[in-house]
C-alpha positions as a printed NumPy array, in Angstrom:
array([[ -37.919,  -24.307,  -30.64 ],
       [ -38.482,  -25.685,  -27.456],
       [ -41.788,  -26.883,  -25.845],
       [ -42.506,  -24.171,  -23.462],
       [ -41.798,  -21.003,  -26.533],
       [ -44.094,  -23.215,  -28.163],
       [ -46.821,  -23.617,  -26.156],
       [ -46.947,  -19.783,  -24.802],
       [ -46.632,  -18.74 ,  -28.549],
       [ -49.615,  -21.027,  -29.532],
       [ -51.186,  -19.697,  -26.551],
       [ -50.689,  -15.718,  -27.076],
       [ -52.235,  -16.404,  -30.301],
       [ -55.415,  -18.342,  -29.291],
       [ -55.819,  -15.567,  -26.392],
       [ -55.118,  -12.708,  -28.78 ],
       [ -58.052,  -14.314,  -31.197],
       [ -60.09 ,  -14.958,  -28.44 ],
       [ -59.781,  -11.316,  -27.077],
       [ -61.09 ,  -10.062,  -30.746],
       [ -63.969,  -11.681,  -30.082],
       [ -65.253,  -11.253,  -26.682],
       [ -64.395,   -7.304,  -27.603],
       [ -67.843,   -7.368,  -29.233],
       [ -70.028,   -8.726,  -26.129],
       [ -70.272,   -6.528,  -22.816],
       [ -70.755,   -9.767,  -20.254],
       [ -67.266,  -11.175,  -19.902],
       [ -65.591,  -12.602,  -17.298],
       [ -61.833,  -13.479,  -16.643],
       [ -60.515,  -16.158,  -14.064],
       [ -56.834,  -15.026,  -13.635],
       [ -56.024,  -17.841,  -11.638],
       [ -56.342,  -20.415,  -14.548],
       [ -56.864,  -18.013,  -17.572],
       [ -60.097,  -19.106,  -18.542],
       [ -62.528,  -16.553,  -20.349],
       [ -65.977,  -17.301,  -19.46 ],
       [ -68.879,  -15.789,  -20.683],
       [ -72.032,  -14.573,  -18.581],
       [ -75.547,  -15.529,  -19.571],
       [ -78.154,  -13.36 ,  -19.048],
       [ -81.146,  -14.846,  -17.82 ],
       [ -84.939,  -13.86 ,  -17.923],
       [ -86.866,  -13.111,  -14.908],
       [ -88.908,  -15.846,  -13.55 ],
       [ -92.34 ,  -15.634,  -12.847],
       [ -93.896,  -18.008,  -10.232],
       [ -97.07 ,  -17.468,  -11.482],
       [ -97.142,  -18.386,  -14.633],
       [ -97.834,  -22.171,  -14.011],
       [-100.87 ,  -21.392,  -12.099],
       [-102.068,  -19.042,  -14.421],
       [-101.748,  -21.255,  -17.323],
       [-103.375,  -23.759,  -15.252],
       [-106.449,  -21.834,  -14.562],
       [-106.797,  -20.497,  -18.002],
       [-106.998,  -24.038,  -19.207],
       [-109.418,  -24.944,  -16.542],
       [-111.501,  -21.945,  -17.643],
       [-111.255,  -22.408,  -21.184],
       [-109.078,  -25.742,  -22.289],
       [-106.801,  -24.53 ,  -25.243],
       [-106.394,  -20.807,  -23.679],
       [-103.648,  -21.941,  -20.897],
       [-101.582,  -23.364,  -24.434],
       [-102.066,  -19.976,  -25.805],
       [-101.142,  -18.371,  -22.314],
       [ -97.964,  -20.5  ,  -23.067],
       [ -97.786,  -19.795,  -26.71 ],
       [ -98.076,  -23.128,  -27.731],
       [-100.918,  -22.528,  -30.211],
       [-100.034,  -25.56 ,  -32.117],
       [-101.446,  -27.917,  -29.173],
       [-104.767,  -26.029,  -29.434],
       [-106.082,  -28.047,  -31.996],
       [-105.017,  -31.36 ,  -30.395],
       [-106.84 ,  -30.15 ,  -27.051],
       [-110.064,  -29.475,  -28.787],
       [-109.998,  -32.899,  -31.184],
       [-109.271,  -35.216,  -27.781],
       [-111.973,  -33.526,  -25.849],
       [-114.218,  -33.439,  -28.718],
       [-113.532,  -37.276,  -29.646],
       [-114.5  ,  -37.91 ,  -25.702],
       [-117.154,  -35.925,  -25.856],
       [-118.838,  -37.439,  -28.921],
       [-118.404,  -40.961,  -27.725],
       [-120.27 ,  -40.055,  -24.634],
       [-122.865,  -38.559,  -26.727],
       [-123.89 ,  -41.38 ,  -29.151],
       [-123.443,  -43.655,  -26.236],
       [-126.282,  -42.206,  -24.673],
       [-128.327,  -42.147,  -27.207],
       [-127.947,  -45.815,  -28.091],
       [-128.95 ,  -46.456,  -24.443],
       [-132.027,  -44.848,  -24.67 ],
       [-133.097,  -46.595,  -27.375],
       [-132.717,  -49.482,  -25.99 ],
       [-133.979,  -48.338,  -22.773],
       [-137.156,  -46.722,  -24.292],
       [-138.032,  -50.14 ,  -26.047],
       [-137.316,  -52.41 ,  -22.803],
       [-139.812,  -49.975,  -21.089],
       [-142.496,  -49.95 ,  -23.904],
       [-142.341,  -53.95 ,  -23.383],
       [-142.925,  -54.141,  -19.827],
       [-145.89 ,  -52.481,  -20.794],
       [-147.174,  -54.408,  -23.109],
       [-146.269,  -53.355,  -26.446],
       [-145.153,  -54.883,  -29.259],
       [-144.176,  -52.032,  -31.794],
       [-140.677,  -51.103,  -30.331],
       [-137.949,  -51.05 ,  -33.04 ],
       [-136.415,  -53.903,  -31.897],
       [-139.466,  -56.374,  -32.898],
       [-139.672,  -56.286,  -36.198],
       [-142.386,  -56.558,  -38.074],
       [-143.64 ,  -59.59 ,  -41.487],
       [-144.307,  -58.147,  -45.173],
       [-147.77 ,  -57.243,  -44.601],
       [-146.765,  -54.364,  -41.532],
       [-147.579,  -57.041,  -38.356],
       [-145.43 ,  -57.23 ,  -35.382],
       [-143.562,  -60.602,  -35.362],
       [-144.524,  -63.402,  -33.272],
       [-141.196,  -63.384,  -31.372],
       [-138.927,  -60.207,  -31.018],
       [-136.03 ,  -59.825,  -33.048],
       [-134.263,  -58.949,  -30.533],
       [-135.522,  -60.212,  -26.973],
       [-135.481,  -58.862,  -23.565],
       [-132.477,  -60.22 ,  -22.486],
       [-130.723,  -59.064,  -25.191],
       [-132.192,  -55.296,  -24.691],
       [-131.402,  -55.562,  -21.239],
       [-127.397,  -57.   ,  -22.229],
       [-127.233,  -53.878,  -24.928],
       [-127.967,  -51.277,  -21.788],
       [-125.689,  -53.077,  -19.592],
       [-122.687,  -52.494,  -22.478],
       [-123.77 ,  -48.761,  -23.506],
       [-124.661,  -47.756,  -19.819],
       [-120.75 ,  -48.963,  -19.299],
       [-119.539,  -47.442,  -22.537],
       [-120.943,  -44.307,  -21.543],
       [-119.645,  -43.803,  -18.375],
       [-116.032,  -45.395,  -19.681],
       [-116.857,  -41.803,  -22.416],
       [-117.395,  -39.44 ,  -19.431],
       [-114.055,  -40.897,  -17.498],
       [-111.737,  -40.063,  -20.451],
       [-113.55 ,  -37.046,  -21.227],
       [-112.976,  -35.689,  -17.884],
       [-109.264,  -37.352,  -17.932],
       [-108.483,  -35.262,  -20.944],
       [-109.712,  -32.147,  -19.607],
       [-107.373,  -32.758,  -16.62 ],
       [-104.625,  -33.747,  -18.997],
       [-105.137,  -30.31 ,  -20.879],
       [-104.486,  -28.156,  -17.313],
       [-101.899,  -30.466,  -16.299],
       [-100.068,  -29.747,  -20.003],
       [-101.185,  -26.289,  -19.445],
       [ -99.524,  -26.193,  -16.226],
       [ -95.83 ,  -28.064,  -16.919],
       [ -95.603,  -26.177,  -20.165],
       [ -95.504,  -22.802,  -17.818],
       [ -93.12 ,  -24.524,  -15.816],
       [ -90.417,  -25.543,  -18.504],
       [ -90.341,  -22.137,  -20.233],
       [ -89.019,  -20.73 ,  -16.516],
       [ -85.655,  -22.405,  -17.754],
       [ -83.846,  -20.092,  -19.64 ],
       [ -80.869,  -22.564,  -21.944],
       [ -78.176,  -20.468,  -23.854],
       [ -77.587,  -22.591,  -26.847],
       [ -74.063,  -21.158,  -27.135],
       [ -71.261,  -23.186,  -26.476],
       [ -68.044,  -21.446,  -25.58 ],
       [ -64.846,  -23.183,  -26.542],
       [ -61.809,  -20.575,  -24.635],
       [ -58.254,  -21.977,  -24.502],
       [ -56.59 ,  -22.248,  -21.067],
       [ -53.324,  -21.579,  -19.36 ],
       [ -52.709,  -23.244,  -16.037],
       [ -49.289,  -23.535,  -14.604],
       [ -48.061,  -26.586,  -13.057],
       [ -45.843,  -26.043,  -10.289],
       [ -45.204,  -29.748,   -9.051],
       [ -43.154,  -30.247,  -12.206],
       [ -42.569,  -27.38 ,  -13.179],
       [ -44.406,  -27.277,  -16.596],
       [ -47.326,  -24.981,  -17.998],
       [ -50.425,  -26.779,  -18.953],
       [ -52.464,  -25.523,  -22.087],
       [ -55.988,  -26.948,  -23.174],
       [ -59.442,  -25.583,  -24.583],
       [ -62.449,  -25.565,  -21.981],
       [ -65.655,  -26.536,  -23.173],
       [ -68.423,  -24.34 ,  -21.473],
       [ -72.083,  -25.469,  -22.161],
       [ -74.33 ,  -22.889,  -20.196],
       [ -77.819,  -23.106,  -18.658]])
């Protein structure tokens, strides 16, 4: 048997198999210049709004742009970040003004701040505990912790309508995970000879 019978047998054969099976899809195309079967893909409608809309959701209400998006496992992650932030910034400031409130109450005069400590018998100590430089140090660091707090809270919260926002985005891109694998039949007319392959078509 020579080459050529060969090939156009092995050919008629792939074709006739491959004709079986586009027989059950509607969207087929055929190149008749090179004999390659190509399948359409049909793509959703895009929607240039949904990346704002996610966006504004999530500015509204952070978590309800990943819903808009149908992410709903991010959700939880949203609301632990911001409420990690959020509690930092909290005890932070609360630290500060108690060392604040006792810095004040000893410009004044007082000795009965927390801070002073007192003997066995209920007295306030001779010398502070903890002295004036050192309350004045502590609301230097919390003063700095807290507004460090209030910076990533407010960076998350960005973070969640930026997420919000490129999440929209991405879902606009419709990938068909089918991979179509058609043989081909080109001939060759500089020498005279029929080429025959399989063309790998990756859509999206």
């Amino acid at each position: 048997m020579s080459n050529k019978l060969f090939y156009s047998t092995l050919f008629f054969i792939l074709c006739h198999l491959s004709g079986n099976a586009q027989t059950k899809t509607d969207s087929t195309a055929v190149n008749t210049d090179l004999m390659v079967v190509q399948d359409s893909v049909k793509r959703r409608p895009l929607n240039i709004l949904a990346p704002s809309k996610a966006a504004f959701y999530s500015a509204v209400l952070p978590g309800l742009g990943q819903a808009y998006n149908k992410k709903y496992w991010k959700i939880p992650i949203v609301y632990a970040a911001l409420g990690t932030g959020i509690y930092f910034y909290v005890d932070n400031s609360k630290q500060y003004d108690r060392y604040r409130d006792a810095y004040k109450r000893r410009l004044a005069g007082f000795k009965d701040d927390e801070f002073w400590g007192e003997d066995s018998e209920g007295n306030p100590l001779e010398n502070p505990r903890l002295s004036n430089d050192g309350l004045i140090r502590a609301q230097k660091t919390l003063r700095s912790n807290k507004e460090v707090s209030l910076l990533v809270t407010l960076g998350l919260y960005a973070l969640n309508i930026i997420d919000a926002n490129v999440d929209a985005h991405l879902l606009q891109y419709n990938i068909d995970e089918n991979l179509a694998l058609k043989p081909h039949f080109k001939y060759n007319e500089q020498d005279n000879s029929s080429d025959l392959g399989l063309t790998l078509n990756f859509k999206f």
